[in-house]
N, C-alpha and C positions, 0 to 999 in steps of 0.2 A: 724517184721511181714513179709517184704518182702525176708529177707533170709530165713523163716522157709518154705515160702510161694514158694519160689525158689525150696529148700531142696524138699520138696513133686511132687512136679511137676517134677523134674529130675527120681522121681523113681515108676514109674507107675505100674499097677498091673499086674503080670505075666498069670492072669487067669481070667479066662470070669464073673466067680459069684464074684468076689472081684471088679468090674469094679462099679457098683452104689454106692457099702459104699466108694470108693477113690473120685468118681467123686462128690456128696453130701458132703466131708468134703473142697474138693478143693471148690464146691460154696459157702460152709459156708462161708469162709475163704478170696474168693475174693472178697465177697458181702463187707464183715467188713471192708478191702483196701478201696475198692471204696466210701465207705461211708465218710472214713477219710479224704481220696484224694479230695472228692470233698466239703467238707465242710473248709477244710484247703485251698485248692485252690478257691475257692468263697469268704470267708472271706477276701482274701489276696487281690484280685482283686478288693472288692468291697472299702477296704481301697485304694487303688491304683488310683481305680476310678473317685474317687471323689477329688483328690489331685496326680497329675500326677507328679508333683514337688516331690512329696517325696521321695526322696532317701532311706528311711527304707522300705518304701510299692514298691517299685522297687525288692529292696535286694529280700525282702521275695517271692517275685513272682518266683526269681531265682531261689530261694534255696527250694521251693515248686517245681518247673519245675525237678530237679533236680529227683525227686521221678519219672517222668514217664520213666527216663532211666532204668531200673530193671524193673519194669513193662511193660515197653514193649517187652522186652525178656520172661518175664512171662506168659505173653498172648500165642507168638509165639511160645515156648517150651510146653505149652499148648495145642492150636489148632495140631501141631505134634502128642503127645501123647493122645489124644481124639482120631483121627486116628486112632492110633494103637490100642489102648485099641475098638470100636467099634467095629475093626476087630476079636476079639475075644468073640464078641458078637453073635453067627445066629440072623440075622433080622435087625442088625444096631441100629441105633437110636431110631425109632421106638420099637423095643424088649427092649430097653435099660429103656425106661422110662416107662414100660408098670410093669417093674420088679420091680419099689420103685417109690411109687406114690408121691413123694414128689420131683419127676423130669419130672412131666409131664407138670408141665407150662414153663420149661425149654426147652422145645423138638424143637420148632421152633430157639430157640435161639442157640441150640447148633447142631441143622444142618446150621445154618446161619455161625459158626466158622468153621466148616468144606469146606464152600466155600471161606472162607477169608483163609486160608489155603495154598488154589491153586494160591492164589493172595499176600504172601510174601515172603522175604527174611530170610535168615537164621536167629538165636536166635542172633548172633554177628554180623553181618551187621543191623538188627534189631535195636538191644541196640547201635549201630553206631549213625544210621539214628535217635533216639530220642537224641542223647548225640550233636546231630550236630545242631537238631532242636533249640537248646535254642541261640547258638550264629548265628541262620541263620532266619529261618522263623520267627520265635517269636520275636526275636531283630527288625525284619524288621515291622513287626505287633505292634509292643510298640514304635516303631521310629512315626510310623504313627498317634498313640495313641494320644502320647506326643504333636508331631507339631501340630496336629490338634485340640487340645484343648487348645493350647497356643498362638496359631497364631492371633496375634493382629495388630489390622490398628489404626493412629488418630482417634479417633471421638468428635467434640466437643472439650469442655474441657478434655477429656482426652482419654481412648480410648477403643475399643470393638474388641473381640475376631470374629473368627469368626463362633464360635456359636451363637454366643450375633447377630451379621450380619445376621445370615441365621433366625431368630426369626425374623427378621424386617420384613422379607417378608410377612407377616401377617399382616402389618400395612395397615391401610386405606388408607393413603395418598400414592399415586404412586411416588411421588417426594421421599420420603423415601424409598420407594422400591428399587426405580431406584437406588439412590443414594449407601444405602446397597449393592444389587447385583456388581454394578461398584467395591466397596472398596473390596469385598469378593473375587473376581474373581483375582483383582490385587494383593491381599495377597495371592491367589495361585500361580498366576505366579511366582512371587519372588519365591518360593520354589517348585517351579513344578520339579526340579530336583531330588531333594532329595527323594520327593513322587515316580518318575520316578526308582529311584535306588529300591524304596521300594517295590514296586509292582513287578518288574521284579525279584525281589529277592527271592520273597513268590515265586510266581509260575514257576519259573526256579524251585525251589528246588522241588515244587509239581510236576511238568512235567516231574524231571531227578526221582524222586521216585518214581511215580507211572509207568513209561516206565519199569522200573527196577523192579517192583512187576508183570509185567505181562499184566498190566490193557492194555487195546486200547487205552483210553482216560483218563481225570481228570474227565470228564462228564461220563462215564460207572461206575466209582469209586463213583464219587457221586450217582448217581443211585440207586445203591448197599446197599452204606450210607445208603440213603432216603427209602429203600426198597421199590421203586417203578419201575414197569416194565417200558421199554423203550414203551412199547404201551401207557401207561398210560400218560406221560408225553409226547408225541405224542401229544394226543388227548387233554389236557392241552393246547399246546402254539398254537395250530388250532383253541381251542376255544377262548385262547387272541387275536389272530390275529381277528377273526370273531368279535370281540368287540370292535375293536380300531376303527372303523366308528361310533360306540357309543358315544365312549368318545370325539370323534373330535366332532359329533354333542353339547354336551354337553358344549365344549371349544369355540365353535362358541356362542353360547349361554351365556357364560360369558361375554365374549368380549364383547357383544352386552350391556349386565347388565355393564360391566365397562366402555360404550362409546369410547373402542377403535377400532381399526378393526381387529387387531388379537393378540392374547397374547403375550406377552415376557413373559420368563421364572419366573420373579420377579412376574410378576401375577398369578400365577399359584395357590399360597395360598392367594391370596388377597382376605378378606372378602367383601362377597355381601349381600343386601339387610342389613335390620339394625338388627344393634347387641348389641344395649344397656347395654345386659346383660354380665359385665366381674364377673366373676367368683370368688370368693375366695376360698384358699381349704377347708375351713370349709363345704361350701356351696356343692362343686362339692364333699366331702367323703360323706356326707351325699346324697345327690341326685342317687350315683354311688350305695350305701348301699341297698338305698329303691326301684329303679329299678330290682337290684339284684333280691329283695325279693318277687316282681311280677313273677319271673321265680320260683325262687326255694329259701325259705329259710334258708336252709343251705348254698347258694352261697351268701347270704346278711349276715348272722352271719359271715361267711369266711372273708366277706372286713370288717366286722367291725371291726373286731379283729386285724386284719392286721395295720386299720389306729390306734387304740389303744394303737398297741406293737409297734408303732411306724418303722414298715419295711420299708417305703418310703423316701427314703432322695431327697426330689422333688423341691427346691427352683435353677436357674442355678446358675449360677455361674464361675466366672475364674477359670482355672484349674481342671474342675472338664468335664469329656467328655459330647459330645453331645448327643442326643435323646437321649431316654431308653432302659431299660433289666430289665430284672425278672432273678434271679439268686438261686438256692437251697443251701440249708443249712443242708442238711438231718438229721446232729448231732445236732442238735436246733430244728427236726422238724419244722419248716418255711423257707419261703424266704428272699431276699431284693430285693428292686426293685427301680432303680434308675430310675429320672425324670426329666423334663425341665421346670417346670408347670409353664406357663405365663399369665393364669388368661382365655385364649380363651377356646371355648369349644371343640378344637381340643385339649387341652393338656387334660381335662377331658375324651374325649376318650383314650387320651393313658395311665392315670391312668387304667382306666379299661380294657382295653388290657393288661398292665402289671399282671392288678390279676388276668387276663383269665389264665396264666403261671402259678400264683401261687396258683390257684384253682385246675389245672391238677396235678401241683406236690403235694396236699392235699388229692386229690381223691387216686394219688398211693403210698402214704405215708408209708404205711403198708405194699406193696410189698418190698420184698428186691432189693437190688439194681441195678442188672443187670435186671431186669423186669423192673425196671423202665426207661431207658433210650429207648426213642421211640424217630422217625428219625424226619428230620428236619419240612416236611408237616405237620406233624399231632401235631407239637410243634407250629405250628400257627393256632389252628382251635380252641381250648377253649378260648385264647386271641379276635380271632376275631370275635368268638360268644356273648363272655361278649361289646364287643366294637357295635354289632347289640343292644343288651337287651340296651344299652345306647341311640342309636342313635333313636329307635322308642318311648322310650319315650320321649327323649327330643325333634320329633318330636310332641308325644302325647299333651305334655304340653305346647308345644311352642305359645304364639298367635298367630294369621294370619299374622300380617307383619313382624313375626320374623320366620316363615315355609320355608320361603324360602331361608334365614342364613342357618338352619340345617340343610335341604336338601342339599345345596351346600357343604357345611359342608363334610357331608358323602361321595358326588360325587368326593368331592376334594381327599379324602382320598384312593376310590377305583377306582378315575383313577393312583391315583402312584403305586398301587397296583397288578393293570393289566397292563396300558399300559407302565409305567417308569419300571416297574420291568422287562418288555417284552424288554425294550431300554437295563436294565442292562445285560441281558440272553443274547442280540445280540453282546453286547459289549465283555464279559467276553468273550464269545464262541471265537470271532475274536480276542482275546488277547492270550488264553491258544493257537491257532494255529500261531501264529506271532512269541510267543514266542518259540515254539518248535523250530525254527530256529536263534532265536535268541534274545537279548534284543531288546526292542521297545523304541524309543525314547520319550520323552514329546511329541514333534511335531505328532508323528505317536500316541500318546493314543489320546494326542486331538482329530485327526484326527478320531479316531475310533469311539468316544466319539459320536460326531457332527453327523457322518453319522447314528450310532444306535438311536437318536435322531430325524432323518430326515425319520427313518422309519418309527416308532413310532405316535410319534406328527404330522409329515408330515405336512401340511402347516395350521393348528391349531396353529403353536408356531410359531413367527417371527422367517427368519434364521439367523439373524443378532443380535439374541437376546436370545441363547441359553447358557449352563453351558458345556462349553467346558473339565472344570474341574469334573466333577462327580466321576470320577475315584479315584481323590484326597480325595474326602469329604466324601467316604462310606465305614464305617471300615471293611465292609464284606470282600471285595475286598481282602484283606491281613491276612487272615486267609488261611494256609495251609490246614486244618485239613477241613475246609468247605467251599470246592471252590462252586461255581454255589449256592450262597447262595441266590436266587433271586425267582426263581419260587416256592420254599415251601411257598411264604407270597400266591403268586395268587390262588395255591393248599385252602391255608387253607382257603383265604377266599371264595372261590367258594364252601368249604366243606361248613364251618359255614353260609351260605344262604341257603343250602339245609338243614341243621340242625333246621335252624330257620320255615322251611314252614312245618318241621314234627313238631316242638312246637305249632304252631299255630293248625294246624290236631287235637292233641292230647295234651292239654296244660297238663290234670293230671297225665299221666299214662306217660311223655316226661322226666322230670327232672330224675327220674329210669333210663332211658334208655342211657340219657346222659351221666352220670355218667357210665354206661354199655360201654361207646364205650370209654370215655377218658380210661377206665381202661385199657383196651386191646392194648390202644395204644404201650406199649412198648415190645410185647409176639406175634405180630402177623406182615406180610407185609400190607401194605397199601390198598390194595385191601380186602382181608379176614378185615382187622378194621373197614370199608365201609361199609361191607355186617354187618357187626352186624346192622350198621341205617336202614339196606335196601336198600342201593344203590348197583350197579352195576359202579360202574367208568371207567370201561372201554367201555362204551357205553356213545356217544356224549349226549346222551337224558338226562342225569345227570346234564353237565356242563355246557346245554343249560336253563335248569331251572335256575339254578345260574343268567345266562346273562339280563335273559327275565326280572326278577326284578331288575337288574339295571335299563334294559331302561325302564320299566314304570317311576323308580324314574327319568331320564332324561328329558322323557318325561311330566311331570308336573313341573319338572324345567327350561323347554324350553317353557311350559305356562304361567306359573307365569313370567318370563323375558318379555314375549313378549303382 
């Protein structure tokens, strides 16, 4: 497929009216790649995943990787001859798709190739820079993988990883917390080297590639990625900024509920008020189901079928990585979606956040494949919509002395979301610039670590009681392909609160529309996917409604404490 797919693309059409029958059999033809590609590549991964030990699901990941070198010459010898062949079009793009209407959902997407364009390397430095990826960025990204799901301290009779550690943090008892965080912290440092080698490795390679495509930055690059304007994401971390006096009220507020005077880091997921209720996942698929079903029935048939076909592989476990993903299968028509599920009702919210993921890729299921790949923001707004429809009911239901668990619940989640994710943005930014000049040391990430930390939390979180390591523990970090992977969660969930006050508005004629704006997600920039709700995002008046109902939710959680 990829030599014939080669073959075509080297010989482009000599003339203007032959340009839509070449360009229609080339998206035929990529779509069918892509489909393979990423179902062969998920499959592999998701075996990987959940057994990092395995040397056959390692292999396979190679020898799947192996496939994007030719395709990345594919693309690049493409976007080239797109070029050329437009130029013998009068009108461009535009006239192009206006002449075979079965290229008009394509028209965004293939002026968006034409600016990627301006921003690569040749077809053979191209096919280079992917043939290098697998023994450079990616080796460094599966190093990280590996240590980090395997990395075990004593405990007890025997011993816990430090996934299994960072789960403690949720325990009641602070003596446990404390104790966890201590063992956790000291299982990075022993290999804070290696993580150090690791990270410097991803983004040296990311910073000498993208200098060398043209880009300013890794941050203009992702931008791009995200198809969101530099105004927009502007107007974004001014509205986090404007919220982190929110959330410190908030962390004051705990403190106060935990009887200490201000949080270490270990408390940060510490449950308050009483929780009687642990979960089993019989209990939380069916709860997640029938929630669903209050919004939209076909979003509750979607999880039933899901927990059914059995797509969740959710118990933790050694060897097997931390937090979740929601991952496509497109040649299966479904997902997988792996989990950590520990019985609280934070791991219930992240079941259903994972099947926010796997409801968007069902909604665009029937698009072919290049339509469906929409950028990183709007790939956490179904997730964090489904994770709303969870949280108001399990406030709905909750008794009175257990409202203020669920409340905290939700606050805990979107202050990691706004404020730690705003700690990650400061950090990453001050790393991609350290690194331009050079590696960074363990000593100097800490360092960076701590201070993005200090601006953040600011004296909400003891300073002598922060995760110096962060950098270590968050796989984002070492992905080449998705640097600045931090502000798309704040994006999405700032969308999905705006999306929840138009459901409320309009509960019958909402579930249509929803499904109207996820569809768009992958054909349209961020701003035009927006406008299909009715927002405007590039006016603060947007991500200020967002903010306004946290803090009321703040504010009844600083009553109920007090």
């Amino acid at each position: 497929m990829l030599a014939d797919l080669r073959a075509f693309v080297s010989a482009p059409p000599s003339v203007g009216n032959a340009v839509p029958a070449w360009l229609t059999v080339y998206l035929d033809r990529r779509n069918a790649i892509a489909d393979l590609y990423e179902t062969l590549e998920s499959y592999t991964y998701c075996s990987y995943s959940v057994a990092t030990g395995d040397e056959t699901a390692v292999t396979a990941l190679n020898r799947i990787a192996e496939f994007t070198v030719p395709l990345a010459e594919i693309d690049v010898r493409f976007r080239d001859t797109l070029a050329a062949a437009v130029d013998l079009v009068p009108g461009g793009v535009s006239a192009l798709v206006e002449a075979e209407p079965g290229l008009r959902d394509y028209e965004f997407l293939l002026e968006e190739d034409l600016v990627f364009r301006t921003r690569q390397l040749s077809p053979a430095e191209e096919q280079l820079a992917a043939d290098l990826a697998r023994a450079g960025s990616d080796a460094w990204s599966r190093l990280q993988e590996t240590l980090s799901s395997t990395l075990s301290v004593p405990w007890e009779d025997g011993t816990k990883t430090v996934v299994e550690l960072r789960s403690l943090a949720h325990d009641p008892d602070r003596t446990v917390r404390e104790r966890a965080y201590r063992a956790e912290l000291g299982a990075w440092e022993r290999v804070e080297t290696s993580f150090a080698f690791a990270i410097n490795g991803v983004k040296g390679f990311s910073h000498i590639l993208n200098e060398r495509r043209g880009w300013s930055s890794t941050l203009e690059r992702t931008l791009r990625q995200s198809r969101m304007s530099e105004k927009t994401l502007e107007i974004l971390l001014a509205t986090m900024k404007r919220a982190v006096p929110i959330f410190r009220r908030y962390w004051s507020a705990k403190a106060r509920a935990l009887g200490v005077d201000r949080l270490a880091f270990f408390d940060l997921f510490a449950p308050v008020g009483i929780h009687e209720n642990r979960w089993s996942y019989t209990d939380a698929t069916e709860f997640i189901a029938s929630r669903f079903d209050r919004f939209d029935r076909r979003l509750g048939d979607f999880a039933r079928r899901a927990f059914q076909e059995e797509w969740i592989d959710a118990e933790p476990r050694a060897g097997k990585v931390g937090g979740a993903y929601c991952i496509g299968l497109p040649r299966a028509r479904r997902s997988g979606i792996l989990a950590n599920f520990d019985g609280s009702y934070g791991s219930v919210e992240t079941i259903a956040h994972e099947l926010g993921h796997a409801y968007h890729g069902e909604v665009l299921e029937d698009l072919p494949a290049l339509q469906r790949q929409y950028p990183m923001p709007l790939a956490e707004t179904a997730s964090t919509f489904c994770e709303i429809l969870v949280f108001e009911g399990a406030l709905e239901e909750a008794p009175a002395t257990e409202r203020i668990h669920i409340l905290e619940q939700f606050l805990q989640g979107a202050g990691q979301v706004i404020v730690d994710i705003l700690s990650r943005y400061i950090f990453e930014s001050a790393l991609m610039e350290r690194r331009a000049s050079g590696e960074a040391s363990a000593r100097e990430l800490r360092e960076m670590m701590v201070h993005a930390q200090e601006l953040t939390y600011g004296d909400a979180l003891d300073p002598d009681l922060r995760h110096p390591w962060m950098w270590a523990v968050k796989g984002h970090y070492y992905s080449e392909n998705l640097a600045f992977y931090n502000f798309p969660y704040a994006f999405g969930m700032l969308f999905a609160l705006g999306l929840s006050q138009l459901r409320h508005s309009d509960p019958e004629g909402f579930p249509d529309r929803y499904r109207a704006v996820l569809r768009e997600t992958g054909r349209q920039n961020i701003e035009s996917v927006c406008s299909v709700a009715g927002f405007d995002i590039t006016k603060p008046e947007f991500w200020d409604a967002g903010i306004a109902g946290i803090e009321n939710l703040v504010r009844e959680f600083e009553s109920l404490v007090d």
